[in-house]
N, C-alpha and C positions, 0 to 999 in steps of 0.2 A: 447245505448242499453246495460243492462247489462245481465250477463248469470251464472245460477249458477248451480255448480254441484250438483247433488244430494249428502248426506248426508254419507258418508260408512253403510254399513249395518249392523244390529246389530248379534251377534251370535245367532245361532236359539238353542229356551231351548226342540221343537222336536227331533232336530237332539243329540243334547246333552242326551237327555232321549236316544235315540237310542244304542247309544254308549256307559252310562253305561250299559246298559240292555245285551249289547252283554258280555260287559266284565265280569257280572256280571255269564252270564250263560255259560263261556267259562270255569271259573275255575271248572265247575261241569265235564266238558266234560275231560280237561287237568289238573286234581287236584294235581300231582305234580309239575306244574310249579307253582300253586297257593302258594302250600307250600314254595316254591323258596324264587314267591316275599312276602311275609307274612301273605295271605290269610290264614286260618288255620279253617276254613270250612267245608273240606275235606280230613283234616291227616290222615283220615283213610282208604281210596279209594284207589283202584290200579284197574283202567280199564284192561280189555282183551281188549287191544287195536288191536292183531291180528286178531280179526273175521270181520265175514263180515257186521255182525250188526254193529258194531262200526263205520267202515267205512260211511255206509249208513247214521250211524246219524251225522259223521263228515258233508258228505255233503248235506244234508237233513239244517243242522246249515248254513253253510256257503252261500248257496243258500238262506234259508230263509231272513239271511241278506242281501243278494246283492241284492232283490227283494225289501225290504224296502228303500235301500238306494238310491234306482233309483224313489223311488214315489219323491225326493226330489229335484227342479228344483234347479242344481248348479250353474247356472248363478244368482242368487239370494239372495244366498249363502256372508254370509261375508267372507272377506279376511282369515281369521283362520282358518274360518270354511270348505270354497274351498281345505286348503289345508289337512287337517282331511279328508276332504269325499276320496279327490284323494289315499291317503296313503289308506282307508279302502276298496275302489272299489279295488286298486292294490291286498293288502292282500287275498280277497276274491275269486277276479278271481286264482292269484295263488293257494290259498290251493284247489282250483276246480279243477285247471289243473291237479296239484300233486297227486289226488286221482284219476285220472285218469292210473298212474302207477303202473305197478307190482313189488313195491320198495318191500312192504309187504313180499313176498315170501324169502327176507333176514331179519329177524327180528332184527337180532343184527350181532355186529361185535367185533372186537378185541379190535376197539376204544371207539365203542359207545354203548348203548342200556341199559334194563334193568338190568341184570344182573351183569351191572358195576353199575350202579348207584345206583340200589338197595341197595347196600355196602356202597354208603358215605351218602347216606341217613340215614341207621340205624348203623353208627358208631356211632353215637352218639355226633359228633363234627361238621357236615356238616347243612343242612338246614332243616332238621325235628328236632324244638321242643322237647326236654325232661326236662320238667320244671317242670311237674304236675302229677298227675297220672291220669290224662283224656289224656294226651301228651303219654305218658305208654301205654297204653289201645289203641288210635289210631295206630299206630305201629305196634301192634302186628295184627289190621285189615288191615293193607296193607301186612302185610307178607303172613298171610292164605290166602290171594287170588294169593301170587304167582306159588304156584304150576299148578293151573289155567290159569293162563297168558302161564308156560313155556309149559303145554301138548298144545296149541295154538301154541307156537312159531314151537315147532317141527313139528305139523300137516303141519303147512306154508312152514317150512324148505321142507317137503315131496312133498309138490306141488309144490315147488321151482325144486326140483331134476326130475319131470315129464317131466316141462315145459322147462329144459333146463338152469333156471335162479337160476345157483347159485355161490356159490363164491371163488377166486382163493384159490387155495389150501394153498400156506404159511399164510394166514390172520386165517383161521381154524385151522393150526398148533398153530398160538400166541392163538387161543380163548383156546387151551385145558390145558395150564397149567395155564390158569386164572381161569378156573372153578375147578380145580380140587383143588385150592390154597384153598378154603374157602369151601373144604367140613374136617372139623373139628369134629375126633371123640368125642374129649373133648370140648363141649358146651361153656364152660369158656375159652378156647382158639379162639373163633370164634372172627371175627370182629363184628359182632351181637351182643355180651353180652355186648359190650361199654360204653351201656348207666346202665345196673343195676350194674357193676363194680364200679358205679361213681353216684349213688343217688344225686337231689341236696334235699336242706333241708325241700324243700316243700312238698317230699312225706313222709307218715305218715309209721312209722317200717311197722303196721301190712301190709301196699299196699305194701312194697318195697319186703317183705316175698313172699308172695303174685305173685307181677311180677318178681321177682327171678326165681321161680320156672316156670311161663311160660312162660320167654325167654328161661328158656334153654329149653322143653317142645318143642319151637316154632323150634330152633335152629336142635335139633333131629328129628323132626317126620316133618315142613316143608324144612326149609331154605338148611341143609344138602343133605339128598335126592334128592331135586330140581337142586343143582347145580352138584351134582351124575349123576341125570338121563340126563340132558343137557349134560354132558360132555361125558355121553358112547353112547348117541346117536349121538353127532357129530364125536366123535373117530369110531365108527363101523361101523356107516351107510352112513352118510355124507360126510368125510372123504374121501371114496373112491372114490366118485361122484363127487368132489371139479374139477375144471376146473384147466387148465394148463393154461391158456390165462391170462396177467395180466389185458385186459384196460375191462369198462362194456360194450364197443360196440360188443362185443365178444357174449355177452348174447341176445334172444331174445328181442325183443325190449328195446335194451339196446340203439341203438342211440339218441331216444327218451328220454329216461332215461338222459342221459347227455345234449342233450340239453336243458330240464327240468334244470337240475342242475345247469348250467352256468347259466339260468337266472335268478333264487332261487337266487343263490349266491352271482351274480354279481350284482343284480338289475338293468342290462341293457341289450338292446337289442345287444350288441358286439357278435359277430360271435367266436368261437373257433378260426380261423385261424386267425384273427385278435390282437386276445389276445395271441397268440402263438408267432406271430413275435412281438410285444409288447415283452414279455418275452426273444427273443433272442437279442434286441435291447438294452435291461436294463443290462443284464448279462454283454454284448459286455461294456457299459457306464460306470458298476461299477466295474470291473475289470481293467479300465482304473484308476480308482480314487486312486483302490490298489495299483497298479505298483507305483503311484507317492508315498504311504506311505511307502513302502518298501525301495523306494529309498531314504527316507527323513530319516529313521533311520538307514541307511547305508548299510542293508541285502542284500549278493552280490547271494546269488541262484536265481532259476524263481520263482515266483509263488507259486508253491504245496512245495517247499524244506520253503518256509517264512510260508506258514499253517503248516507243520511240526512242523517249529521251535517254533509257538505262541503254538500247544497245547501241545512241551511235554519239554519246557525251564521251573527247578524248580523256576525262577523268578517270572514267572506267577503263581505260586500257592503259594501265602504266608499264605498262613491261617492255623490256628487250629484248630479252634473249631468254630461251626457254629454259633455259637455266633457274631465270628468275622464276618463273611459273613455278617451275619443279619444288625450287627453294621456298616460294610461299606456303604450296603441301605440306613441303616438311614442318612447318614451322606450325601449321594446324595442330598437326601428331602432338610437337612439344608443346603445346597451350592446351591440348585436354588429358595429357598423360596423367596430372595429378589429382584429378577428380574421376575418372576411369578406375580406379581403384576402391574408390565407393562404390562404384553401380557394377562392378564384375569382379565376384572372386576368383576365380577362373581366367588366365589367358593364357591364348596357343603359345605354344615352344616355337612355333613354324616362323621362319623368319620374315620380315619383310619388308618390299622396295616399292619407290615411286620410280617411274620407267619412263623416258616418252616413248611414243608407239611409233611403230616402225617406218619409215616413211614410203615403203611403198602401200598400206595399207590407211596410211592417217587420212586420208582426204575422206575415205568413206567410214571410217570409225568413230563411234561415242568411246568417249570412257569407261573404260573397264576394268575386271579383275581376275587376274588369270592365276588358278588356286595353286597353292604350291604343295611339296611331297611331306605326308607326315616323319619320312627319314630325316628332312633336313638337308636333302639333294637340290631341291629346287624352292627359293622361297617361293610369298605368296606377293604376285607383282601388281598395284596399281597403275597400269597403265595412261596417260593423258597422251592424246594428239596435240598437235600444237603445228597450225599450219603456218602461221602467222603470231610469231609473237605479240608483236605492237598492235593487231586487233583481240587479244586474247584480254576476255570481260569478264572483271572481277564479278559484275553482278550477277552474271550464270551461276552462281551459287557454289562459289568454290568452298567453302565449308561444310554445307550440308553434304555436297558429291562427293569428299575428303568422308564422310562421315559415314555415306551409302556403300561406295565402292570399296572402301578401305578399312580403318577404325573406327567403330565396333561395327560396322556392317558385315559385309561379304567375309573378312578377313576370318574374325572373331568367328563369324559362323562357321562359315568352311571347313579353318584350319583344326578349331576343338574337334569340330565332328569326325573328321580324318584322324585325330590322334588318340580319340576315345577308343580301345584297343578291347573295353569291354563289347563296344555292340559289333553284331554280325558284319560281314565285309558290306553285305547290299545298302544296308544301315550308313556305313562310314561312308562311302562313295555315294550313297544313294542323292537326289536330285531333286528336289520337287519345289518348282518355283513359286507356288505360292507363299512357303513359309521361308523358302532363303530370299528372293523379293520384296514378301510382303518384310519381313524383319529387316533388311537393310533399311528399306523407305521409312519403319519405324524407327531407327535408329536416328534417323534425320532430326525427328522431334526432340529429341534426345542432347540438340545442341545445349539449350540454354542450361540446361543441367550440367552439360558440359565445361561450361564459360565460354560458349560463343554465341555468335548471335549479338554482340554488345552494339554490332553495325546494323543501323534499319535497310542498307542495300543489303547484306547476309543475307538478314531474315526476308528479304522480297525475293534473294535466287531460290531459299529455301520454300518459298511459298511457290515461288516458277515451276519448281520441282514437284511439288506437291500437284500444282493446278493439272500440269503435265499429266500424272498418271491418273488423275480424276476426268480428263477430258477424253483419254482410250476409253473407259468405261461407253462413254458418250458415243464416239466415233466407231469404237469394233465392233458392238452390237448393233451401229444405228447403219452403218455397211454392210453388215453380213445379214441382219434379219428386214432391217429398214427400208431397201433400197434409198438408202442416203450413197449419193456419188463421193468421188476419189475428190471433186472442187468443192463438193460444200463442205466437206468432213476438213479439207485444208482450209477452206473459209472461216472455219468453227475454232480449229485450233489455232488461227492466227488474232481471234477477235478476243480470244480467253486467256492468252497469255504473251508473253514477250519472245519472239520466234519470228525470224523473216519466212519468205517465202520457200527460200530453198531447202531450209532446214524442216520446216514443217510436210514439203510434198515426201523428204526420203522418209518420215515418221511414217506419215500415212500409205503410202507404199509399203512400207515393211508391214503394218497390220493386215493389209489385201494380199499380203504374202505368206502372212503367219497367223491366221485366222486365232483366236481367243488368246494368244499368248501376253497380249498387253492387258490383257485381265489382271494377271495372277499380281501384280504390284499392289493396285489400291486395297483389291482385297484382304491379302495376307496382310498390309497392315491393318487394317483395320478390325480382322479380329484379334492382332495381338494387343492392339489398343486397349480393344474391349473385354478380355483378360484381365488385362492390368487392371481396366479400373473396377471392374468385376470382383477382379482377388486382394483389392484395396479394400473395398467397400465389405467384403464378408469377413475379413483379416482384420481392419481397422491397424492397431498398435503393431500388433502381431507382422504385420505383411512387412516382407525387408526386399526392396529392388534385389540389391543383388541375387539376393536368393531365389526371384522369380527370373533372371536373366538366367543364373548359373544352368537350372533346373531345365528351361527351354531350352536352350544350346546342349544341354548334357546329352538330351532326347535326341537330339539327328532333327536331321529336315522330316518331314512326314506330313499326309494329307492334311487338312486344316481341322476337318472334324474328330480325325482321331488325336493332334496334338492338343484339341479342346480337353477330349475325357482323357489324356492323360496328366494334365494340371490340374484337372480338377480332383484327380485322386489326391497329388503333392499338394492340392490348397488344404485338402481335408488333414493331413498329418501335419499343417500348421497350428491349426487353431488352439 
C-alpha cells in the first residue's frame, strides 16, 4: 500500500493582490515613510496626523484589512504565504491596540516627531528628493501644511495638560533650544534653504529664480513662525504643567501605555519583570567579562578608575581629522571582507558609504544607518558624527559599531530585505526592531569570527556596547514600572559602564521619551543567539552558519516569536 502526500501549496495570487493593495494604500495614509522607501507619490503630503479624523481613518484602514485577511482560510494557505498572513494579522491587531491609547496627547519629543524630522527631510541631503523642479515644488507642499500639523499638535498638547498626560519636565527643557535653533531671521541661514543653495543641473535658471524666492518666502512666513510659535507655547504654557515624575506609569493610563510599549517593541509576550531581571543578570555577566580585560591589560584600579582611564588616556584619541576616523571604518570593511564570505552566502547588491553626519545635527546624533534604495538610487549610508576629531575614542568600540551599524549589521539586513523582490512590499519595507536590533547587536558577537577583536580595548568598546543595551533593560523598565528616577537610572548607567555624565543623561532622557523602545536590542539578540545555539546543538555536523544567516535575512524582519517557528521549520529540513 502506498501513501502519498499531498503536493505543497501554491502561493495564493488573492492574497498577494491583498497585500499589494494594502501597501499600496498605506503610503497615501503614511507619505513620509513612502518618501523614505522611494515611493515618491506623495512628496508633497504632510498628514495632520494629530486629529481625530486621521485617527479614525488609521483604524477604519487597519480594520478593513484584518477583516479581509480573516475571509482567507490559513490552513490552506502555502508555507510563505502562512507566514505573510501571520506577520500581517500581528501588525494589524497591534496598530488597533495602539490606537486605542492616549500616546496622541504627546505629539512630539526631544527625540522624535515632526519637527525633528521635518528638518532632515528638507535639508536637502536626507530622503526627500531635490532632483527636479516638480521634487522643488513637492516640498514646499509639505511645508504649507506644517503650520497646520503644529496648531494640532498644541491643541493635543492642551488636552494632554487636562487630562493629566503629559511630559517630564527635563525632555521639554531639551525640546526648547531645539526649536528655537531653527527659527532663523535670515532665510539663507536656515537649514531649509539647503536645497536651493545647491541647485542640481536639472532645474532650469528661470525655476531655480523662481523656487529661490519661495523657499525663502516659505522659510519667513511658514517654517520660522511655526517653530516660534511651538516653542513659546511649550516655554510659557507647557512648561509649567510638565510633570516631575520621570517613568509614563506616572500618567493616566500610563500603565497600559507601557505595557502597549514592551509589546510593540519587544514583539513578545515577556512580562517587564522578567525582562528587568534579564537586564540585571547581563549587566552581573558582562562586567564579569570586563574584570577579566582589565586584568589582561594589567589595569591595577576597580572598574569605574579603568572607564576613567579608557575615556580620557590621549592614547585613545589619535586622530585629526575626520577623515582619519572615516578612513579607520573603512579599513574595518577591508579586514573582515574575507571571512564574510564564510558566514554569508548572500550579500546585498545595495551599495554602500561611510558618511560623516551632517553638522547641523552631529552634536545631538549617535551613529547610524540610513537604508538605502533596492534600485541603486540611493546606497545604504553609515553615518558617524565627529565633533571633535582629536577627542574621538577609539575605545567606544569602533569595530563592533562598524559591525552593528554597518557590515553585516543593519546593512546586510536591510538591504537583502528590500531587494528580496519574492516577499510582499509590507514584508520588504517592513520594520520591526527587535529582529533588525536584536540582529545587528548580534552581529557584534560575530567579530572574532570576523578577525577582529585581536585588540583587548576592541573587545572592552564591544563589551561597552554590549553593557549599554543590557543596562536599558535595567533602567526602562525600572523607570517606567519602578519609580526609579531620571538621577538614579543615570547613576546606574554611569556606575556600569564607561559613559560621562552628559552622554548618559541624553540616553536616559530618550528612554522617558520613548518608553520600551530600548528593549527591542538586548532582546532580539539574544533570541538570535539562542537559535543559533539551539540549531547547533540539534544539527550538530549538519548546521552551516551561513546557511542559518542566509535563511534569517531571507525571512524579512518579523515579530521574534514568529521568526522562531519559522527556523524551526528550515532547522527541520536540515537534519
Amino acid at each position: 500500500m502506498s501513501t502519498t502526500t499531498a503536493p505543497p501549496a501554491a502561493d495564493s495570487p488573492a492574497l498577494a493582490t491583498l497585500f499589494d493593495k494594502y501597501w499600496d494604500e498605506r503610503a497615501r495614509l503614511y507619505p513620509l515613510e513612502a518618501t523614505s522607501q522611494g515611493d515618491n507619490r506623495y512628496n508633497d503630503q504632510l498628514p495632520n496626523d494629530g486629529t481625530l479624523a486621521y485617527r479614525q481613518a488609521q483604524q477604519q484602514f487597519f480594520r478593513q484589512y484584518l477583516d479581509q485577511l480573516k475571509k482567507f482560510d490559513r490552513a490552506k494557505l502555502s508555507e510563505n504565504d502562512r507566514v505573510s498572513y501571520d506577520i500581517f494579522l500581528y501588525e494589524m491587531q497591534m496598530r488597533l491596540e495602539g490606537l486605542k491609547l492616549n500616546s496622541w496627547m504627546m505629539p512630539f519629543t526631544q527625540f522624535s516627531g515632526l519637527p525633528i524630522s521635518l528638518a532632515q527631510y528638507g535639508a536637502g541631503s536626507g530622503n526627500q528628493p531635490f532632483k527636479t523642479t516638480q521634487d522643488y515644488d513637492n516640498w514646499l507642499g509639505r511645508v504649507r501644511a506644517y503650520p497646520v500639523w503644529a496648531d494640532t499638535a498644541i491643541s493635543n498638547f492642551r488636552r494632554g495638560m487636562k487630562a493629566g498626560v503629559v511630559m517630564p519636565r527635563p525632555l521639554v527643557e531639551k525640546m526648547l533650544p531645539q526649536l528655537q535653533a531653527m527659527v532663523t531671521p535670515d532665510p539663507t541661514k536656515s537649514i531649509f534653504y539647503g536645497p536651493v543653495a545647491k541647485f542640481p543641473a536639472g532645474v532650469p535658471a528661470a525655476d531655480q529664480q523662481r523656487l529661490t524666492a519661495a523657499y525663502q518666502q516659505a522659510i519667513k512666513e511658514q517654517v520660522v513662525p511655526t517653530y516660534q510659535k511651538l516653542h513659546d507655547f511649550l516655554k510659557n504654557e507647557y512648561l509649567p504643567k510638565a510633570r516631575t515624575t520621570t517613568g509614563i506609569s506616572a500618567v493616566p493610563g500610563g500603565p497600559d501605555m507601557y505595557r502597549y510599549a514592551v509589546k510593540f517593541w519587544t514583539t513578545t509576550d515577556k512580562k517587564p519583570e522578567e525582562i528587568y531581571q534579564t537586564g540585571l543578570a547581563e549587566v552581573k555577566r558582562i562586567r564579569q567579562e570586563m574584570e577579566k580585560i582589565k586584568a589582561e591589560v594589567g589595569f591595577k584600579g576597580d572598574l569605574n578608575a579603568f572607564f576613567a582611564y579608557l575615556n580620557t588616556d590621549p592614547k585613545f584619541m589619535p586622530f585629526k581629522t575626520a577623515d582619519e576616523v572615516l578612513n579607520n571604518y573603512r579599513s574595518i570593511q577591508a579586514k573582515i571582507d574575507p571571512n564574510l564570505k564564510k558566514m554569508f552566502g548572500r550579500v546585498p547588491k545595495t551599495g554602500f558609504e561611510v558618511r560623516q553626519t551632517e553638522a547641523f545635527r552631529a552634536a545631538s546624533a549617535s551613529a547610524q544607518y540610513n537604508r538605502g534604495l533596492a534600485d541603486g538610487s540611493r546606497p545604504g549610508i553609515f553615518y558617524v558624527p565627529i565633533l571633535d576629531p582629536a577627542k574621538y575614542n577609539v575605545t567606544r568600540g569602533m569595530e563592533s559599531l562598524f559591525l552593528h551599524e554597518a557590515i553585516p549589521g543593519h546593512h546586510y539586513q536591510i538591504a537583502l530585505q528590500q531587494e528580496n523582490e519574492q516577499l510582499p512590499k509590507f514584508r520588504r519595507f517592513g520594520f520591526y526592531s527587535a529582529f533588525s536590533e536584536g540582529w545587528a547587536l548580534y552581529t557584534e558577537s560575530l567579530g572574532k569570527e570576523l578577525g577582529l577583536y585581536t585588540d583587548p580595548y576592541q573587545r572592552m568598546g564591544a563589551l561597552n556596547g554590549e553593557m549599554h543595551r543590557a543596562i536599558r533593560l535595567v533602567v526602562d523598565v525600572g523607570m517606567h514600572t519602578k519609580n526609579m528616577t531620571r538621577e538614579q537610572a543615570i547613576q546606574y548607567m554611569m556606575a556600569n559602564r564607561s559613559i560621562d555624565e552628559q552622554a548618559a543623561t541624553a540616553e536616559i532622557e530618550r528612554y522617558m521619551a520613548w518608553p520600551g523602545q530600548a528593549l527591542a536590542y538586548k532582546t532580539g539578540q539574544m533570541k538570535i543567539i539562542g537559535l543559533r545555539s539551539k540549531y547547533q546543538q540539534q544539527l550538530g555536523a549538519k548546521f552551516k552558519l551561513s546557511a542559518f544567516h542566509d535563511e534569517l535575512l531571507e525571512n524579512a524582519a518579523m515579530p521574534l516569536d514568529l521568526a522562531e517557528k519559522t527556523m524551526d521549520a528550515w532547522a527541520a529540513t536540515q537534519k
